[in-house]
Biopython code that builds the backbone (N, CA, C, O; Angstrom):
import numpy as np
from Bio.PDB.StructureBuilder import StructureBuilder

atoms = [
    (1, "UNK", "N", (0.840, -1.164, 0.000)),
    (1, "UNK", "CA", (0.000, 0.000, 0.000)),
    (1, "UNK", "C", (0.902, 1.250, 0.000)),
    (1, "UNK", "O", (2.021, 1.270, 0.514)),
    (2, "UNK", "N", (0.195, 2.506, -0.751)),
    (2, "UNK", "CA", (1.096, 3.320, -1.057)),
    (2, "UNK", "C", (1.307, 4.023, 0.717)),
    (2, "UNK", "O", (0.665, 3.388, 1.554)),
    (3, "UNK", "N", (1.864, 4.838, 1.089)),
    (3, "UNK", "CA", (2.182, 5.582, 2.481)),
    (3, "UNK", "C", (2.068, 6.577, 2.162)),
    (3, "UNK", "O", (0.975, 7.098, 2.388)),
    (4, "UNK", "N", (3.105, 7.367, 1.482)),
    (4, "UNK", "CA", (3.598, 8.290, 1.149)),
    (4, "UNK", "C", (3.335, 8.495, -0.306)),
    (4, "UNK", "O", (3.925, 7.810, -1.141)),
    (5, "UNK", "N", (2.247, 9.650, -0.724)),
    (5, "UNK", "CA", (1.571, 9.729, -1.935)),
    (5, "UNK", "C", (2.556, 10.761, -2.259)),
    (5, "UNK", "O", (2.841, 10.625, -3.449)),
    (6, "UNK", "N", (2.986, 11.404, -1.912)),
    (6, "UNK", "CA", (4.101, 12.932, -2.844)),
    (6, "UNK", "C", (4.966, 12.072, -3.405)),
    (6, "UNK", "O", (5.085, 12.104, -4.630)),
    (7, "UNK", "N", (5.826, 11.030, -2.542)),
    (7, "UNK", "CA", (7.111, 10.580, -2.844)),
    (7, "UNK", "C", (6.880, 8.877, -3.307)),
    (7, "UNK", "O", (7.890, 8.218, -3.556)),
    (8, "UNK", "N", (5.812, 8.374, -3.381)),
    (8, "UNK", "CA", (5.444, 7.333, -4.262)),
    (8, "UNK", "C", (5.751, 6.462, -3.314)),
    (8, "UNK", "O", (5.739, 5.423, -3.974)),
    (9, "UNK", "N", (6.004, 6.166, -2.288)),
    (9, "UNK", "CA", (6.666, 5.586, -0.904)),
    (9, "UNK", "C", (5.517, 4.420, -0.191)),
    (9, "UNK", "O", (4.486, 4.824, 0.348)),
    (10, "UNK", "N", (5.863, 2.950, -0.278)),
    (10, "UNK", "CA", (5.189, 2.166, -0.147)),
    (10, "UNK", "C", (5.613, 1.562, 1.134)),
    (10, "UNK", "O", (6.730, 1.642, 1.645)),
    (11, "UNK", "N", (4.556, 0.938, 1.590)),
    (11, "UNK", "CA", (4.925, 0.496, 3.330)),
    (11, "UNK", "C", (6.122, -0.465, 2.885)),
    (11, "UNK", "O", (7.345, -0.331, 2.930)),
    (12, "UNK", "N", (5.482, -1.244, 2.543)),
    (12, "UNK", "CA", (6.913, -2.392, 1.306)),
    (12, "UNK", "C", (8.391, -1.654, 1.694)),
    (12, "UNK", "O", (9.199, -2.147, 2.480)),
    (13, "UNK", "N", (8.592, -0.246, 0.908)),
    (13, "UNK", "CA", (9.569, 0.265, 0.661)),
    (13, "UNK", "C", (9.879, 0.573, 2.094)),
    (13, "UNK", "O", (11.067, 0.406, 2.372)),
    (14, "UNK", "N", (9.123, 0.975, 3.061)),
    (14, "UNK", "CA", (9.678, 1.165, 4.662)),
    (14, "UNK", "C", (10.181, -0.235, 5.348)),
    (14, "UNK", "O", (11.332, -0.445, 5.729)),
    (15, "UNK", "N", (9.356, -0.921, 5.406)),
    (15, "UNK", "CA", (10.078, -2.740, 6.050)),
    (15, "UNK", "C", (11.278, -2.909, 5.312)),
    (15, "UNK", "O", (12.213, -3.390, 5.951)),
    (16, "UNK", "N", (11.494, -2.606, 4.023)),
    (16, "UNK", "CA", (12.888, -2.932, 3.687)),
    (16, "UNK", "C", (13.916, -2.036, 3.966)),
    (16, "UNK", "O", (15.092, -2.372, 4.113)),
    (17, "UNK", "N", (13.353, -0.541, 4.063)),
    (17, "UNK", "CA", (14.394, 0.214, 4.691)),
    (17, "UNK", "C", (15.248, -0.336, 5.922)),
    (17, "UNK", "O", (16.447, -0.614, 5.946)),
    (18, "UNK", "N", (13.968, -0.441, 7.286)),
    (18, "UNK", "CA", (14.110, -0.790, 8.205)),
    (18, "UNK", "C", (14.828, -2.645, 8.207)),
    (18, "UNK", "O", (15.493, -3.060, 9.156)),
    (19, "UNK", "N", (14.530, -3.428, 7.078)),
    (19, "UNK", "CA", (15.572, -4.543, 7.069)),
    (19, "UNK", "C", (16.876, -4.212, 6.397)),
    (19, "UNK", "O", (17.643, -4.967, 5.799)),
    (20, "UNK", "N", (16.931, -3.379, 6.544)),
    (20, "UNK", "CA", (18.291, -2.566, 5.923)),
    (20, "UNK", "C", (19.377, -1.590, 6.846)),
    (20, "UNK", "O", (20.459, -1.009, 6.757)),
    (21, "UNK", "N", (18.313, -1.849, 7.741)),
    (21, "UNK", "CA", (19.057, -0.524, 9.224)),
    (21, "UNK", "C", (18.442, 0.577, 9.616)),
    (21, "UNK", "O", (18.817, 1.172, 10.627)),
    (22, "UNK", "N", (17.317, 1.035, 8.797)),
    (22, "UNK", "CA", (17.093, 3.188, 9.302)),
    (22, "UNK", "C", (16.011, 2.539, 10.294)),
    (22, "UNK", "O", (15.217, 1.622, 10.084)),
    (23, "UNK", "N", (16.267, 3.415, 11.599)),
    (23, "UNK", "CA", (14.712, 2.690, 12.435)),
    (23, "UNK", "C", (14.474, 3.749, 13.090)),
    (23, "UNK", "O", (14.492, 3.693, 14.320)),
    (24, "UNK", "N", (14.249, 4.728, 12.551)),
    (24, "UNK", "CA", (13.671, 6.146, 12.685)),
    (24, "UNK", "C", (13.031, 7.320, 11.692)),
    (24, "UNK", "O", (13.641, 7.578, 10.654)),
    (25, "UNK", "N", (12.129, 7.841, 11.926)),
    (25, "UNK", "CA", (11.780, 8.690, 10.986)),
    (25, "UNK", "C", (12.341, 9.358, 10.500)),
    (25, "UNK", "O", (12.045, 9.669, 9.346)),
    (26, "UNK", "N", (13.523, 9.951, 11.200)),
    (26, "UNK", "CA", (14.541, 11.355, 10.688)),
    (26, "UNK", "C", (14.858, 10.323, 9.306)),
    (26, "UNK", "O", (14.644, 10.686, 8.150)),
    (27, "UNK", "N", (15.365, 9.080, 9.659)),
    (27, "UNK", "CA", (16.195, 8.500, 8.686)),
    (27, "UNK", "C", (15.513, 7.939, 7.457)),
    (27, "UNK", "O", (16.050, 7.438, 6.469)),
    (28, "UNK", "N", (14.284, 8.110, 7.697)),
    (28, "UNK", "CA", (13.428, 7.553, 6.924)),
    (28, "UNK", "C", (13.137, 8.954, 5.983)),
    (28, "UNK", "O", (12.931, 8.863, 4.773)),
    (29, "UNK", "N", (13.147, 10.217, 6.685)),
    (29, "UNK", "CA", (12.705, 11.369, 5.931)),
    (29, "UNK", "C", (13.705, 11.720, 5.201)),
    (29, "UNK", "O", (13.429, 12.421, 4.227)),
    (30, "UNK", "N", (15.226, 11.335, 5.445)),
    (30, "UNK", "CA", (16.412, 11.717, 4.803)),
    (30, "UNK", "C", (16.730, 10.206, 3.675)),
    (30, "UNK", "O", (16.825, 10.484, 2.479)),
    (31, "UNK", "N", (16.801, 9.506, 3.858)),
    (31, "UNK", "CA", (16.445, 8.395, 2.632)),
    (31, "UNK", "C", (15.902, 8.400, 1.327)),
    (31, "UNK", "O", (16.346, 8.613, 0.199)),
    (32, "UNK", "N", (14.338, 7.974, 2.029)),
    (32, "UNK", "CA", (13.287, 7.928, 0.981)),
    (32, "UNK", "C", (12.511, 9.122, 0.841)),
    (32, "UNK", "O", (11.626, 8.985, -0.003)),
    (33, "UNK", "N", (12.544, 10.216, 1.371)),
    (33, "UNK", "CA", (11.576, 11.372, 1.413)),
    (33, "UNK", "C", (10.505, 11.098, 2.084)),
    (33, "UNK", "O", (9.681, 11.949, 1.748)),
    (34, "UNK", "N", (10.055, 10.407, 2.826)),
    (34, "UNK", "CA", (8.752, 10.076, 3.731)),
    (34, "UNK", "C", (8.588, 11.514, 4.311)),
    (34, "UNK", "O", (9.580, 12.088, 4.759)),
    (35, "UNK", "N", (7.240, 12.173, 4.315)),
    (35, "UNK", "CA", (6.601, 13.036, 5.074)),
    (35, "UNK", "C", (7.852, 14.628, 4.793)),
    (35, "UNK", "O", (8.374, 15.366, 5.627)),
    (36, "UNK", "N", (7.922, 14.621, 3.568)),
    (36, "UNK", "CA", (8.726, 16.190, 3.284)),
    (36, "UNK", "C", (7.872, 16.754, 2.777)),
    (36, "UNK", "O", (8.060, 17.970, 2.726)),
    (37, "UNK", "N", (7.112, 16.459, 2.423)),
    (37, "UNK", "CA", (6.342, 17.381, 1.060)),
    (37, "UNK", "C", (4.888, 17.996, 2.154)),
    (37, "UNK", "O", (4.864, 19.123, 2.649)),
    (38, "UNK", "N", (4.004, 17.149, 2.298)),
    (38, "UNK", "CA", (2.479, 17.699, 2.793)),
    (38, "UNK", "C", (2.573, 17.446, 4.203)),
    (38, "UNK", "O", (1.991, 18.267, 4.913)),
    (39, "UNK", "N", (3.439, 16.074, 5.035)),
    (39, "UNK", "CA", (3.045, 15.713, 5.838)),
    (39, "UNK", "C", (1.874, 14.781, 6.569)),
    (39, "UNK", "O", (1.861, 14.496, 7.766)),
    (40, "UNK", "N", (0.844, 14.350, 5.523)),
    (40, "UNK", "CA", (-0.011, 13.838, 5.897)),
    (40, "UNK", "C", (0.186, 12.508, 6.100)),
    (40, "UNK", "O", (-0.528, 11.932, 6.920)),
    (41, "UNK", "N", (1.090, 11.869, 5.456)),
    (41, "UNK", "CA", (1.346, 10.966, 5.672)),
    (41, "UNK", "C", (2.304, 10.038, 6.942)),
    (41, "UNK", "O", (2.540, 8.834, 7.037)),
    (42, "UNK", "N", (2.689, 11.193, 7.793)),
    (42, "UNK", "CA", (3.602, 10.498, 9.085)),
    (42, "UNK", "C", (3.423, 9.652, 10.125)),
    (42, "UNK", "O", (4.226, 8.941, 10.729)),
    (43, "UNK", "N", (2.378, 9.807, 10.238)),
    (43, "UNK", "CA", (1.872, 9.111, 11.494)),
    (43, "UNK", "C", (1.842, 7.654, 10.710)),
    (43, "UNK", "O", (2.797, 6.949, 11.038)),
    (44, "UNK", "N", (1.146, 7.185, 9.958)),
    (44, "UNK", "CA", (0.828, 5.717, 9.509)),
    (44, "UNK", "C", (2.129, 5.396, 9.131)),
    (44, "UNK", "O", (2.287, 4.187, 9.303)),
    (45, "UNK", "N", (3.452, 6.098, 8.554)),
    (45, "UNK", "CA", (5.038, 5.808, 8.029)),
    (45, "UNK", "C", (5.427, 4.815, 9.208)),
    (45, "UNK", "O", (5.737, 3.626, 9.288)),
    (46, "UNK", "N", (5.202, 6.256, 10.395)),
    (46, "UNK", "CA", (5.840, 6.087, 11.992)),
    (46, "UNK", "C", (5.159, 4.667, 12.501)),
    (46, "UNK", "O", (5.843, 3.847, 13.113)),
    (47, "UNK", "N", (4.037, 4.480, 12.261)),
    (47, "UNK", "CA", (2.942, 3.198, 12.574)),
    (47, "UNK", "C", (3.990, 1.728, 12.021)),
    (47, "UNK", "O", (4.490, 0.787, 12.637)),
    (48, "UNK", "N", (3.980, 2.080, 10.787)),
    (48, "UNK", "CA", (4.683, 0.900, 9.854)),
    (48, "UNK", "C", (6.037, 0.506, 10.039)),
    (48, "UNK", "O", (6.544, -0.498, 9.538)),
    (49, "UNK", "N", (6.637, 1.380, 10.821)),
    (49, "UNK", "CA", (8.167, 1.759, 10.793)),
    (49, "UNK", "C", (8.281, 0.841, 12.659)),
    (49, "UNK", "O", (8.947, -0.090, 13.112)),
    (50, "UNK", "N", (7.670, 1.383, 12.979)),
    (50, "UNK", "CA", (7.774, 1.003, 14.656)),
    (50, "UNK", "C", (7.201, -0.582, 14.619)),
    (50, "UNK", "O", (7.704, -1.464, 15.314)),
    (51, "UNK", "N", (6.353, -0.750, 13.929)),
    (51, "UNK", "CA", (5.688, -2.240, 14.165)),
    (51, "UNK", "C", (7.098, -3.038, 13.769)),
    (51, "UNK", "O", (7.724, -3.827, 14.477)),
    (52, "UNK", "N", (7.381, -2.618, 12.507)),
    (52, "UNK", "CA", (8.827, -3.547, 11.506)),
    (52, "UNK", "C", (9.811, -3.954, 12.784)),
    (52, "UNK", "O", (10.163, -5.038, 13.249)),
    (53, "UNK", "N", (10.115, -2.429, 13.163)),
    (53, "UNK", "CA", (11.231, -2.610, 13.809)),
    (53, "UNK", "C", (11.082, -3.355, 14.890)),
    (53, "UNK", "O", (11.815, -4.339, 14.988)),
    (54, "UNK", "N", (10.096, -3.070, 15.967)),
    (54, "UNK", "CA", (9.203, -4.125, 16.933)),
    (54, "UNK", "C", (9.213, -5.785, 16.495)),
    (54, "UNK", "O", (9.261, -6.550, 17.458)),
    (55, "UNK", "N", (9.172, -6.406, 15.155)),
    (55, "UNK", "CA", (8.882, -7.650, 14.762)),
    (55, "UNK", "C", (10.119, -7.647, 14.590)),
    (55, "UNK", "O", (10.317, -8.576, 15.373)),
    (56, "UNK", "N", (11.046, -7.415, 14.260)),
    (56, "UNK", "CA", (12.235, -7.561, 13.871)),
    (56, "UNK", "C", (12.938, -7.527, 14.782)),
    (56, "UNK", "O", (13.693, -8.487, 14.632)),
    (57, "UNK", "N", (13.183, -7.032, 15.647)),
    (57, "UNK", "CA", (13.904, -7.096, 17.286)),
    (57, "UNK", "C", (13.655, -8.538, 17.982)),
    (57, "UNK", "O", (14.505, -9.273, 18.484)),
    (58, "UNK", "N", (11.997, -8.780, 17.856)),
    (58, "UNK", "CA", (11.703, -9.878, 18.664)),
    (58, "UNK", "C", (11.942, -11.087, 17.648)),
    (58, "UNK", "O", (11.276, -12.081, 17.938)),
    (59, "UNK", "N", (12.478, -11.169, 16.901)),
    (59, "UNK", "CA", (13.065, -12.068, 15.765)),
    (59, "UNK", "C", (14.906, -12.289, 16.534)),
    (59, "UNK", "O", (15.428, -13.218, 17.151)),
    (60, "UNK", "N", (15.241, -11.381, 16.237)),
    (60, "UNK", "CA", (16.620, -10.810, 16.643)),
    (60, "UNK", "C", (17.020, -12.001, 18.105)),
    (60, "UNK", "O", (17.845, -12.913, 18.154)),
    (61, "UNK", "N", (15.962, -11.455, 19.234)),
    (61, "UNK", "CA", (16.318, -11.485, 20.751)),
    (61, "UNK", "C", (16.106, -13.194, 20.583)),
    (61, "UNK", "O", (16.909, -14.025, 21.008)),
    (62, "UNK", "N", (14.762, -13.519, 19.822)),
    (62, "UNK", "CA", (14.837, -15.459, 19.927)),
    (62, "UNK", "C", (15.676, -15.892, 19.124)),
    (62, "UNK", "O", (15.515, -17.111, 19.056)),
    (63, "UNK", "N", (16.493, -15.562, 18.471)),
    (63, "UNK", "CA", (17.763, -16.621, 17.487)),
    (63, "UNK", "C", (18.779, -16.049, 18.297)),
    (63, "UNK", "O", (19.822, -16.634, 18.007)),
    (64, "UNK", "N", (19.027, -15.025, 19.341)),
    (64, "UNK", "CA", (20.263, -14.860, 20.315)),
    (64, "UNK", "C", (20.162, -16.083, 21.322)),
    (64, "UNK", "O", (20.799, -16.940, 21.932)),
    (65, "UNK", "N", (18.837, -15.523, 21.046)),
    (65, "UNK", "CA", (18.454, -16.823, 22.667)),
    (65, "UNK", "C", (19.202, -18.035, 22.662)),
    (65, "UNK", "O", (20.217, -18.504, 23.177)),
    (66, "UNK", "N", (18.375, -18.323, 21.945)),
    (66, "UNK", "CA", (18.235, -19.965, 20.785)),
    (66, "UNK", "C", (20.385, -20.111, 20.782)),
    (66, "UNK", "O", (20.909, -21.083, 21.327)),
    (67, "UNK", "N", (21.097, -19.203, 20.224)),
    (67, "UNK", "CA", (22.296, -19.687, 19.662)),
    (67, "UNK", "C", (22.880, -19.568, 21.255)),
    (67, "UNK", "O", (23.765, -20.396, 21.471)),
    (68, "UNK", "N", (22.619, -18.877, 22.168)),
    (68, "UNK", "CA", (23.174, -18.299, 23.969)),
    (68, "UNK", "C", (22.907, -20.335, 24.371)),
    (68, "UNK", "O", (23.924, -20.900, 24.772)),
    (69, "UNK", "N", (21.706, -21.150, 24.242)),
    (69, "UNK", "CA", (21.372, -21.743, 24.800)),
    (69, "UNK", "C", (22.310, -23.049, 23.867)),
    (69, "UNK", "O", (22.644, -24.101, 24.414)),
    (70, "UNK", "N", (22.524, -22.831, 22.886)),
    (70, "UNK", "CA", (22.940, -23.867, 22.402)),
    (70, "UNK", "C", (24.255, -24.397, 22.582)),
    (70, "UNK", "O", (24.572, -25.457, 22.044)),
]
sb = StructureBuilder()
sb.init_structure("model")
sb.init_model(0)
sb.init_chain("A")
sb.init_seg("    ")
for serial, (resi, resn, name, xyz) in enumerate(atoms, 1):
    if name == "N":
        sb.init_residue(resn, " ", resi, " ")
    sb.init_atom(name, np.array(xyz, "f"), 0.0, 1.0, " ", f" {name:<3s}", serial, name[0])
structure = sb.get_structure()
């Protein structure tokens, strides 16, 4: 789904940012252009951006686990 209608910016295109490293908006606004132009779009970016990074951490902490225990 598109996010970001000025800059053509798809949630898609944010999860891969964020599987790529940026896990913040600044970095997301300096990247891909998320939320430069109108703004209307930040809050749902910030929504998409925080969940990723949230699923992706708790991915992270059980294969530490998992390799700590092994």
């Amino acid at each position: 789904m598109i996010v970001c209608v000025c800059n053509n910016i798809s949630d898609r295109e944010i999860r891969q940012a964020v599987d790529l490293g940026l896990s913040s908006m600044a970095e997301l606004r300096e990247n891909l252009g998320v939320a430069t132009c109108c703004g209307k779009c930040e809050s749902y970016a910030e929504e998409v951006l925080d969940a990723h990074v949230e699923s992706t951490t708790r991915i992270t902490e059980l294969s530490f686990r998992a390799t700590q225990a092994a």
